[in-house]
TORKOL-4160 file (C-alpha; in steps of 0.2 Angstrom, whole numbers, padded with zeros to 4 digits, m for minus):
249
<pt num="1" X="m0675" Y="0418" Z="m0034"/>
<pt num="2" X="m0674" Y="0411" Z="m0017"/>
<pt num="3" X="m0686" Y="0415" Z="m0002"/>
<pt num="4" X="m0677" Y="0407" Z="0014"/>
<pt num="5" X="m0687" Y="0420" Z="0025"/>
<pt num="6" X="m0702" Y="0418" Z="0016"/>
<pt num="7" X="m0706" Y="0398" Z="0020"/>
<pt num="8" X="m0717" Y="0400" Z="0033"/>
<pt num="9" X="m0725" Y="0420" Z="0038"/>
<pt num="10" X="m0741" Y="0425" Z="0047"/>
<pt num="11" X="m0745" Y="0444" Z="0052"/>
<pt num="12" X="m0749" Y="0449" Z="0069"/>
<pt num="13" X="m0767" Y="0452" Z="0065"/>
<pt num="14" X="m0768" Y="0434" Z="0055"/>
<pt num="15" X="m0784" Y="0424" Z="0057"/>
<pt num="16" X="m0783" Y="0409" Z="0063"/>
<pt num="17" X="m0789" Y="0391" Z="0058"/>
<pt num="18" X="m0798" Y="0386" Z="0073"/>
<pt num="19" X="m0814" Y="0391" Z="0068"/>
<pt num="20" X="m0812" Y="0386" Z="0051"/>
<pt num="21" X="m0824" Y="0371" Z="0042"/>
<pt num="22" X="m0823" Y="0374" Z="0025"/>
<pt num="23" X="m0805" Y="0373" Z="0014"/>
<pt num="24" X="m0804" Y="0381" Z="m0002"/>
<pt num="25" X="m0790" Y="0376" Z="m0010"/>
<pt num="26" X="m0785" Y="0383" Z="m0029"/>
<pt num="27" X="m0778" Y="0373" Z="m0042"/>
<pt num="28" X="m0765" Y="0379" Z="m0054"/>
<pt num="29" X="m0747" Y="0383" Z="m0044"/>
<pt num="30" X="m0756" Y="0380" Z="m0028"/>
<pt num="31" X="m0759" Y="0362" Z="m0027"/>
<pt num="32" X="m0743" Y="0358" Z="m0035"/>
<pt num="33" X="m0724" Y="0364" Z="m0037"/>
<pt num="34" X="m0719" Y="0374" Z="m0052"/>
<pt num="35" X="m0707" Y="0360" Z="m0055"/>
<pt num="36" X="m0723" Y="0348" Z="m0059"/>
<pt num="37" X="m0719" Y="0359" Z="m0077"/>
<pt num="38" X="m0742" Y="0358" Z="m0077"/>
<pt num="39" X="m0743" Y="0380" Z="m0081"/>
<pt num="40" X="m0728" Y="0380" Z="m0094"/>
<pt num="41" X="m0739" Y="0368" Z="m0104"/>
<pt num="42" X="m0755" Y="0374" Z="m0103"/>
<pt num="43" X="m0748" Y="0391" Z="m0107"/>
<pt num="44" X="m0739" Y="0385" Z="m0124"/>
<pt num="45" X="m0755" Y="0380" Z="m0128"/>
<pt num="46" X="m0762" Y="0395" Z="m0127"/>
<pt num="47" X="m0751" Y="0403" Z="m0135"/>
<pt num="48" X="m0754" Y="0392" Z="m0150"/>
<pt num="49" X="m0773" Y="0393" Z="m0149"/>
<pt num="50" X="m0769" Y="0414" Z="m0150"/>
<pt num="51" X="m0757" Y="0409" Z="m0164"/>
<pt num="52" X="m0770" Y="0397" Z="m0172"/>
<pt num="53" X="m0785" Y="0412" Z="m0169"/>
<pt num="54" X="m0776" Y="0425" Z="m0178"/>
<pt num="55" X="m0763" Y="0418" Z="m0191"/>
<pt num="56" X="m0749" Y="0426" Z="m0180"/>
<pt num="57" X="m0730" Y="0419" Z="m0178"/>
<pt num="58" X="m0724" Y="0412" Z="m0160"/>
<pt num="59" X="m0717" Y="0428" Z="m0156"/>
<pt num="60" X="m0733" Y="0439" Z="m0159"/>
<pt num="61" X="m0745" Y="0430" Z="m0154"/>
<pt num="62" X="m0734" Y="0428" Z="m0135"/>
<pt num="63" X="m0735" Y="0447" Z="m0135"/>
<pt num="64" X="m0753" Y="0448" Z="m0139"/>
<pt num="65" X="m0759" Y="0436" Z="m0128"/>
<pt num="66" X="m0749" Y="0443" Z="m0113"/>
<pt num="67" X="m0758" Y="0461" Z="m0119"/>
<pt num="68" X="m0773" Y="0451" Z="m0115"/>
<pt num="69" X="m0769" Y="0445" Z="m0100"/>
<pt num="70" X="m0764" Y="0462" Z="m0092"/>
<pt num="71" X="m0778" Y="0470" Z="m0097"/>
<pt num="72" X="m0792" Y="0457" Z="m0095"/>
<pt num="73" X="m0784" Y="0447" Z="m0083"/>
<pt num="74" X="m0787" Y="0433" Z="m0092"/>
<pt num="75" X="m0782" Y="0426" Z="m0110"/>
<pt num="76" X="m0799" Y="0417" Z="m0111"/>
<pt num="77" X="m0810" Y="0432" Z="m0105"/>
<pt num="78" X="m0799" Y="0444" Z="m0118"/>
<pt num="79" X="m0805" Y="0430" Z="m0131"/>
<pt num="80" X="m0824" Y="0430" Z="m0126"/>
<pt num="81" X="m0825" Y="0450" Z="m0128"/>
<pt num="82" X="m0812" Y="0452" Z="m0145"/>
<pt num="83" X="m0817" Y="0437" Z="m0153"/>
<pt num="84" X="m0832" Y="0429" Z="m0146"/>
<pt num="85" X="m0823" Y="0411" Z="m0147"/>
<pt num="86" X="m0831" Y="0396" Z="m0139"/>
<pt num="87" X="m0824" Y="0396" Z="m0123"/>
<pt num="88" X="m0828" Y="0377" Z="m0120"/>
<pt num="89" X="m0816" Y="0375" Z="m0134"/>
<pt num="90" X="m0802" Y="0384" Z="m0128"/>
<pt num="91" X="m0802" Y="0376" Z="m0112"/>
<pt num="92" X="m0804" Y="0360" Z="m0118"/>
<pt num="93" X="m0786" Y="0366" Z="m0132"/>
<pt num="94" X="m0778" Y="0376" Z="m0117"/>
<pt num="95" X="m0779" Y="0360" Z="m0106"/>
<pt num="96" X="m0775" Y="0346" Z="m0117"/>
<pt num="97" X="m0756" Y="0343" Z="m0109"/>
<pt num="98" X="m0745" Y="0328" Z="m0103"/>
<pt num="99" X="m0750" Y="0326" Z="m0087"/>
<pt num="100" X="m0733" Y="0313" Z="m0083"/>
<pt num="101" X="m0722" Y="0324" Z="m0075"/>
<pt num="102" X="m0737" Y="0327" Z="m0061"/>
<pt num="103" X="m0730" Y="0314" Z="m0045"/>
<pt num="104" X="m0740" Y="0308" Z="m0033"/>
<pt num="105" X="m0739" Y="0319" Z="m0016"/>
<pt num="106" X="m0743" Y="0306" Z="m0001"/>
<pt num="107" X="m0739" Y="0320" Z="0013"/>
<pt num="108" X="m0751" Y="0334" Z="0006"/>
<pt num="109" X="m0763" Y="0320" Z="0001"/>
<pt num="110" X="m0761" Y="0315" Z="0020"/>
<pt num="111" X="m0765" Y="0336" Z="0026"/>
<pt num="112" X="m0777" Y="0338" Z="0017"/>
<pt num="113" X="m0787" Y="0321" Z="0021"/>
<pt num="114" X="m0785" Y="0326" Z="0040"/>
<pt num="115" X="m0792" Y="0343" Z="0038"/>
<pt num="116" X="m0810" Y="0343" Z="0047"/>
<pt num="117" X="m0822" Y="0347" Z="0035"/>
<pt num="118" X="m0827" Y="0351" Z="0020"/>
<pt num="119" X="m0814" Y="0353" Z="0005"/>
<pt num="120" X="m0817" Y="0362" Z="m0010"/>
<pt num="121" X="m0805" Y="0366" Z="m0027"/>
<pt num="122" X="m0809" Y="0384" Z="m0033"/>
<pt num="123" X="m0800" Y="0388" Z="m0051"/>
<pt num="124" X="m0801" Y="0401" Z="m0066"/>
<pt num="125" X="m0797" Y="0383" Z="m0076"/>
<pt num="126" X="m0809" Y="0368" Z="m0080"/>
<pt num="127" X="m0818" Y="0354" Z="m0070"/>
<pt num="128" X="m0808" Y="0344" Z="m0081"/>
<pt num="129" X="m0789" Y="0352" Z="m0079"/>
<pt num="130" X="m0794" Y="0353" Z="m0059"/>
<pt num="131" X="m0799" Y="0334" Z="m0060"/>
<pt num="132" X="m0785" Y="0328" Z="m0070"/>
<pt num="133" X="m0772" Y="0338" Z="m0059"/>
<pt num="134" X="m0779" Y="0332" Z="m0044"/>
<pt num="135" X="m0780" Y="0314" Z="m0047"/>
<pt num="136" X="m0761" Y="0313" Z="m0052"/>
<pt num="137" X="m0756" Y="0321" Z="m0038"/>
<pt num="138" X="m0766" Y="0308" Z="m0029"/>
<pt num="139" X="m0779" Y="0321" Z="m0017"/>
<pt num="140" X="m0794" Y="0322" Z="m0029"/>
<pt num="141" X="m0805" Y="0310" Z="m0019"/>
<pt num="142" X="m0803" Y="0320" Z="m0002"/>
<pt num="143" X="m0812" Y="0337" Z="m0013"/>
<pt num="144" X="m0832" Y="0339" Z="m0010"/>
<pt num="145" X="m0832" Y="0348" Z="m0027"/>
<pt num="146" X="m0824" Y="0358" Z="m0041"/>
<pt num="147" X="m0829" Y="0376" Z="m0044"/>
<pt num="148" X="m0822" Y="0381" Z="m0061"/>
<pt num="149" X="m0823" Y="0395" Z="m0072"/>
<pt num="150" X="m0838" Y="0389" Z="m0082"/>
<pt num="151" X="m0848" Y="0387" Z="m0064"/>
<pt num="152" X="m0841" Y="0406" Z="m0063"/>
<pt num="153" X="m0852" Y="0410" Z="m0079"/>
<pt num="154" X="m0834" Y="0413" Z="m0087"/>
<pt num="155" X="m0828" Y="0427" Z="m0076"/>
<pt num="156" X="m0813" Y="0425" Z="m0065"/>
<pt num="157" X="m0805" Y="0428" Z="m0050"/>
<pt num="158" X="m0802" Y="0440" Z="m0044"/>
<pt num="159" X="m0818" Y="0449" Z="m0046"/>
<pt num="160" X="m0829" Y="0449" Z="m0032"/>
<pt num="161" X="m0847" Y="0441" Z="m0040"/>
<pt num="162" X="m0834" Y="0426" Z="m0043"/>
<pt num="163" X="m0833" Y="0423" Z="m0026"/>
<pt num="164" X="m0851" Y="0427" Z="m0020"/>
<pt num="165" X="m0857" Y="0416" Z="m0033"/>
<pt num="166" X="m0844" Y="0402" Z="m0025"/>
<pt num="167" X="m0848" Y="0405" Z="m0008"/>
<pt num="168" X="m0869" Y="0402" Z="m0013"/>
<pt num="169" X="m0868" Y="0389" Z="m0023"/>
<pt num="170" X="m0859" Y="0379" Z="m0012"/>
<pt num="171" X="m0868" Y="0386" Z="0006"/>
<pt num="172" X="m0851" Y="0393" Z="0012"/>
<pt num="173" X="m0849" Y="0403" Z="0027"/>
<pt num="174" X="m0833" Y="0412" Z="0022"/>
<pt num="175" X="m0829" Y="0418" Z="0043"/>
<pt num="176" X="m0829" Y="0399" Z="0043"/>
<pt num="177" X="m0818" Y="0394" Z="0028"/>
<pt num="178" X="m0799" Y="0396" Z="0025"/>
<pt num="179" X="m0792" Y="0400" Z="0006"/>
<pt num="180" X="m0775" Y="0395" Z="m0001"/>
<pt num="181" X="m0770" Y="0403" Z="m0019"/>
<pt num="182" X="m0755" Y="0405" Z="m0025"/>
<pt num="183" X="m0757" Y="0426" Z="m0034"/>
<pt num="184" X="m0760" Y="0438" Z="m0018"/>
<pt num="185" X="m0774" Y="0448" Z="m0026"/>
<pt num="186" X="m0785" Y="0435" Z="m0030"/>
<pt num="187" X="m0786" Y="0434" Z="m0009"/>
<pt num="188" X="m0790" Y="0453" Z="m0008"/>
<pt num="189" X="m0809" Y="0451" Z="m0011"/>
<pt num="190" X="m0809" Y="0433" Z="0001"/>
<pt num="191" X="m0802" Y="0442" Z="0014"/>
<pt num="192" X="m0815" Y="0456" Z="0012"/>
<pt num="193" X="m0830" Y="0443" Z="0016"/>
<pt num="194" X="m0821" Y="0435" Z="0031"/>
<pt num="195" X="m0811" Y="0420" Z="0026"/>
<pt num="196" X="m0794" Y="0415" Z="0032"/>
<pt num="197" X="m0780" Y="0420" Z="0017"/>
<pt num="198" X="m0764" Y="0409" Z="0013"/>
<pt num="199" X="m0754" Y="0415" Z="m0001"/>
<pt num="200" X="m0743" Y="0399" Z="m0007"/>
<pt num="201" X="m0727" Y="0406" Z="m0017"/>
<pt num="202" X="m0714" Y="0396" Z="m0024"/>
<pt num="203" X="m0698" Y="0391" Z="m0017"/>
<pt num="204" X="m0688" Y="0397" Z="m0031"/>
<pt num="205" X="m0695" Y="0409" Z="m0045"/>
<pt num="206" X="m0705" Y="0403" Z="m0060"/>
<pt num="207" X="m0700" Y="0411" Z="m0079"/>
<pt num="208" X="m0714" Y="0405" Z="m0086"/>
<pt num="209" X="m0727" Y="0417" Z="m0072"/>
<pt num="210" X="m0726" Y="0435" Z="m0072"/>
<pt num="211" X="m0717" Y="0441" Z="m0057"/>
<pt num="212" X="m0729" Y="0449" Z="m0047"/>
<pt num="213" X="m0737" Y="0433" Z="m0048"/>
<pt num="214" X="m0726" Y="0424" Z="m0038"/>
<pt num="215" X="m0726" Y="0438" Z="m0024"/>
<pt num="216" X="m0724" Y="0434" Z="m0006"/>
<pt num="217" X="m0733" Y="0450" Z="m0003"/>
<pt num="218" X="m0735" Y="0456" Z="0015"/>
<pt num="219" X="m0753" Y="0465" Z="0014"/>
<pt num="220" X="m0768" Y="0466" Z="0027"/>
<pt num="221" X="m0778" Y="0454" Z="0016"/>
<pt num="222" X="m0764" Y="0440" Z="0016"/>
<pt num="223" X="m0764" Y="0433" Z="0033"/>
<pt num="224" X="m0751" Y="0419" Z="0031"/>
<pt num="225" X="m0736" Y="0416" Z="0021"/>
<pt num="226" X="m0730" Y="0398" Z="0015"/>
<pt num="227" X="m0719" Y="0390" Z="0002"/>
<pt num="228" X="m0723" Y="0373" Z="0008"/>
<pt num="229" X="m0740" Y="0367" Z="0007"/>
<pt num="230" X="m0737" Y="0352" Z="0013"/>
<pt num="231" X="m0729" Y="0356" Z="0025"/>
<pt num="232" X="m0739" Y="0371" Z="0033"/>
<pt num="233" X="m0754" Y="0361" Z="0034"/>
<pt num="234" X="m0746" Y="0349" Z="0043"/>
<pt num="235" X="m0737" Y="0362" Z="0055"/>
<pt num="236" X="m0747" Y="0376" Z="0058"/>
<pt num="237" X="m0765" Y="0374" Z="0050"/>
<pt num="238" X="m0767" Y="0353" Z="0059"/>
<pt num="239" X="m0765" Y="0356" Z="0073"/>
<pt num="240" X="m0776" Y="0373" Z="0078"/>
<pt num="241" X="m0789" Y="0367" Z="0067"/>
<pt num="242" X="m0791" Y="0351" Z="0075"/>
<pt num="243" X="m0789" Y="0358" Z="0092"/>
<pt num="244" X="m0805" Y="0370" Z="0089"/>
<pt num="245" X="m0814" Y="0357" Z="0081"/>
<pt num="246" X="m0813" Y="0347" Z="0097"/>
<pt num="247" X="m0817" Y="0363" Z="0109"/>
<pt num="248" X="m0834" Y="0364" Z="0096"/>
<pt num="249" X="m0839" Y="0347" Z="0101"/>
């Protein structure tokens, strides 16, 4: 599914950027296009680690693990709680993917570079995936820092002591930082502390994500719309950012 109206939206309420110092970006269908094909693979091998875990067939263990997901909203943190695994081990299973079909992505490497401030990648994934990702598509030198799920003590977005724990440990001021994240509840609670909200959707609809994942959800805690990353940075977030950074000098 198209979104032609959808590219580029911002309520009337929106927060704007001109304030903003610190830019947390997440990793997985944020930082990248769902044709980069990275979720597809990680989420196969999940699957496989569920089938693997409980001696199930491809079929079951999908369904079981998408039981999981729903009701824990994560596959890891149903695991940690029904099995006690190892959760280092399932990331490092989960994340163990071919990394070729990531491309190099000089115009978002260039937004992101000219962004004044600070940058930081915020994921429910690994140091490692984040770093991996990152470095293919040519932008991991321009993040501070990665905050993943083990420096989340394994508990993910969207719960709210994820966030707090974020914003500490890094000596955010979140009425000063801007968030990008690609599934509109994990901005709910963001928006709640102060922080400027992008929802990034795709430009055409991803089978392998659920579809209220891939949302362009028009709520009070999303203050701007994009399916162009790249391209809004550039656009919309440049060029106020940059203009308040030089009225703060």
């Amino acid at each position: 599914m198209h979104h032609p109206d959808k590219a580029q939206f911002t309520t009337p309420a929106a927060r704007g950027f001109a304030d903003v110092d610190t830019w947390v970006f997440d990793l997985d269908n944020t930082l990248y296009p769902s044709d980069a094909a990275v979720w597809p693979k990680v989420d196969e091998r999940i699957t496989l680690y569920v089938m693997q875990l409980y001696g199930l067939d491809g079929i079951s263990a999908r369904a079981l693990q998408k039981y999981f997901y729903h009701r824990y909203g994560t596959t890891l943190s149903a695991l940690m709680v029904e099995s006690r695994i190892d959760p280092h081990d399932f990331l490092d299973f989960a994340h163990d993917i071919d990394h070729s079909s990531i491309k190099l992505d000089k115009s978002l490497g260039d937004a992101i570079e000219r962004l004044p401030g600070r940058k930081l990648i915020l994921t429910n994934g690994s140091r490692r995936h984040a770093e991996n990702v990152a470095g293919k598509l040519g932008i991991l030198d321009h993040f501070e820092d990665v905050f993943d799920i083990a420096a989340a003590d394994f508990v993910p977005k969207p719960e709210r002591t994820t966030y707090e724990r974020f914003l500490e440990k890094h000596a955010v001021e979140p009425t000063r930082a801007a968030l990008f994240e690609d599934i509109a509840r994990n901005l709910a609670v963001p928006h709640d502390l102060g922080m400027a909200t992008v929802l990034v959707v795709p430009k055409v609809t991803d089978p392998y994500r659920e579809a209220f994942e891939q949302e362009a959800v028009r709520e009070p805690h999303i203050d701007h719309i994009t399916d162009d990353l790249a391209a809004f940075l550039s656009a919309c977030v440049l060029p106020e950012a940059q203009s308040g950074s030089e009225e703060r000098r």
